[in-house]
MARMAR-896226 format. One record per residue (C-alpha): residue in three letters; x, y, z. Coordinates in Angstrom, 2 decimals. Example, Ala and Ser with C-alpha at 12.3 -4.5 7.8 and 13.67 -1.06 7.14 Angstrom:
2
   rest         u         v         w
    ala     12.30     -4.50      7.80
    ser     13.67     -1.06      7.14
This chain:
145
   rest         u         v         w
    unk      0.00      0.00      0.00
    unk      1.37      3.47     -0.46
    unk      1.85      6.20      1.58
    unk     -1.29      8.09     -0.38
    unk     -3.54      5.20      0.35
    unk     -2.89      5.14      3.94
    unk     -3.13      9.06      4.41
    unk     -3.80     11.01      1.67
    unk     -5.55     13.80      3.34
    unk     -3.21     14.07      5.85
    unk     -0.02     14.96      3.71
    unk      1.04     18.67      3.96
    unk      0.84     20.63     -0.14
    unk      4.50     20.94      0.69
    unk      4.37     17.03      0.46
    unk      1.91     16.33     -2.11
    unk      4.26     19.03     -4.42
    unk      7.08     16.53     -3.28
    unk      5.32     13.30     -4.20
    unk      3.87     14.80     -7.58
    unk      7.78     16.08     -8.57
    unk      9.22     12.64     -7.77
    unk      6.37     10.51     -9.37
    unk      6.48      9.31    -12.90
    unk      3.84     10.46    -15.57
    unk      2.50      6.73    -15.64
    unk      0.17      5.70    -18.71
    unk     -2.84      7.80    -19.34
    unk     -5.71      5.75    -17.41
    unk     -8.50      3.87    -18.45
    unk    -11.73      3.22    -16.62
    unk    -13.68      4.12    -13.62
    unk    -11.72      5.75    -10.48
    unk    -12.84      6.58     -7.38
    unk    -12.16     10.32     -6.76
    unk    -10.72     11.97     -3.46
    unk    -10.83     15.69     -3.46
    unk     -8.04     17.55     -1.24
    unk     -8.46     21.06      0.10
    unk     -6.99     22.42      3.07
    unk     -4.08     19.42      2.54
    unk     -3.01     18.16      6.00
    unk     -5.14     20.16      8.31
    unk     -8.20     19.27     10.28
    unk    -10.93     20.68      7.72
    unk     -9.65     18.09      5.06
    unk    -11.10     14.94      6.08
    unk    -14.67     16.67      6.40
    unk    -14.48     18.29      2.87
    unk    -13.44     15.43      1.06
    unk    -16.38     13.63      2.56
    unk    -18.71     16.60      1.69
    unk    -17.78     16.98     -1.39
    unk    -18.40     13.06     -2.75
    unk    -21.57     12.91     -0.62
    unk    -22.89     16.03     -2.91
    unk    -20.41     16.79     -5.94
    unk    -17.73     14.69     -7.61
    unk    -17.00     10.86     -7.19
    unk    -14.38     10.88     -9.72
    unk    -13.56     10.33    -13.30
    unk    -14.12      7.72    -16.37
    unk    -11.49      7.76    -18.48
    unk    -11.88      6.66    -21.92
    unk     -8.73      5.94    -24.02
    unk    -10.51      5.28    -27.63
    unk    -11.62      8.83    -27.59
    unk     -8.82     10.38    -25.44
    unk    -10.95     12.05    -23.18
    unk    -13.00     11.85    -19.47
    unk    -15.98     12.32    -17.98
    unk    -16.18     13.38    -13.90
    unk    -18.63     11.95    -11.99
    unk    -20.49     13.94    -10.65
    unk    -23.95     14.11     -8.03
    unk    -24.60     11.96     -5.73
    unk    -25.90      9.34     -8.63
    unk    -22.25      9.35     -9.90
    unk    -23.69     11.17    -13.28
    unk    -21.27     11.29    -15.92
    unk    -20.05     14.79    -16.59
    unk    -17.84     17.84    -17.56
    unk    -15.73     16.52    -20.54
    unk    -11.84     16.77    -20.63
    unk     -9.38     15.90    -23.14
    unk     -7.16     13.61    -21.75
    unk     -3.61     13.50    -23.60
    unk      0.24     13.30    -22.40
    unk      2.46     16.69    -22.05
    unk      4.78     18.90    -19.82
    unk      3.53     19.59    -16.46
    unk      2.95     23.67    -15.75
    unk      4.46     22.39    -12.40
    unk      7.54     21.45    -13.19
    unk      8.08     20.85    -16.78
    unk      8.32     17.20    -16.67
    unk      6.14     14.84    -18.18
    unk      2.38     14.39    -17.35
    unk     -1.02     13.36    -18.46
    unk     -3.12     16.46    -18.86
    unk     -6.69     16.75    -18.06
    unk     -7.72     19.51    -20.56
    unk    -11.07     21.12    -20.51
    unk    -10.22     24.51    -22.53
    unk    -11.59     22.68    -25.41
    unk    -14.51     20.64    -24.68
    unk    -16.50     22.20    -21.56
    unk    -18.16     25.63    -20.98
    unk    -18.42     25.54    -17.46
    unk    -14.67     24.19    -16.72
    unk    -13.10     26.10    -19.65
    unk    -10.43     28.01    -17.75
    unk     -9.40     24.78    -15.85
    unk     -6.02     22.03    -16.59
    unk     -5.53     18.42    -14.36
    unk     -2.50     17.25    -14.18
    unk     -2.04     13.66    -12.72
    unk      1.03     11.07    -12.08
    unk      0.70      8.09    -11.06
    unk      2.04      7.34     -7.36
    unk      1.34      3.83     -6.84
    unk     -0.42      0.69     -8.75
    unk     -4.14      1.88     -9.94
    unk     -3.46      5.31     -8.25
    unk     -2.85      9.03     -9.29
    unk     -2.00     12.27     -7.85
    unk     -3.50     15.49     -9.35
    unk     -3.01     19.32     -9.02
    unk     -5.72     21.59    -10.29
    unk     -4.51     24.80    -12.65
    unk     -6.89     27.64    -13.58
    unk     -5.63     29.38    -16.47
    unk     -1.67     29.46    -16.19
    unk     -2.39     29.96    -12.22
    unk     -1.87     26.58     -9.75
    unk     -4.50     26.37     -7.31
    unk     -3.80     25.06     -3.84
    unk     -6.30     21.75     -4.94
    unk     -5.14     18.39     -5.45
    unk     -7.49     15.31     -5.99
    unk     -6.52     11.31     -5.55
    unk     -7.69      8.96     -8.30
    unk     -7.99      5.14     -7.81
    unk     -8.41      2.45    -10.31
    unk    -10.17     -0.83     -9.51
């Protein structure tokens, strides 16, 4: 098991940065993932908005490598949702490789907004959340299987 399966709301953003920089791109996904959203990295008030947020908003994402995009998951019926293209390129965060969650091209409401994941671990991912060329102090945990 890996460190972000045992805690992975408990890691400080200086340590998720850390994790992300050392991690490999991985190969761009395929399938259903169960979705962890992480605000407020390593405090208190993470654990509770994580849980808020898949109760009401977003369990994740399907990825689907025939038409090299996603879908989120979204409500608390797991609807699919907000279309990215999914495609590999240089992270904003460091210039290394990634796979990039792009939504400038395919969604209105999420225009403005770039994933970037790595993987961390068998089945799992670590993403950072960019709006416009600005890095937002989000990250989100993706697991496969």
């Amino acid at each position: 098991m890996s460190t972000i399966a045992a805690a992975p709301l408990e890691m400080s953003p200086a340590q998720l940065d850390e994790l992300f920089g050392s991690s490999p791109a991985g190969e761009i996904p395929a399938g259903r993932s169960r979705g962890t959203a992480v605000m407020f990295a390593g405090s208190r008030a993470a654990k509770p908005f994580a849980a808020f947020v898949r109760l009401v908003l977003w369990h994740g994402k399907v990825f689907r490598p025939a038409t090299h995009d996603l879908k989120n998951l979204l409500t608390p019926f797991s609807l699919p949702g907000i279309r990215a293209e999914v495609y590999s390129g240089e992270s904003w965060f460091d210039g290394r490789p990634c796979v990039v969650l792009d939504y400038s091209k395919s969604s209105k409401v999420a225009g403005q907004i770039r994933d970037e994941i790595r993987q961390i671990g068998p089945n799992e991912y670590l993403g950072m959340v960019f709006r416009g060329a600005r890095r937002l102090n989000v990250y989100f945990f993706l697991r496969f299987g």
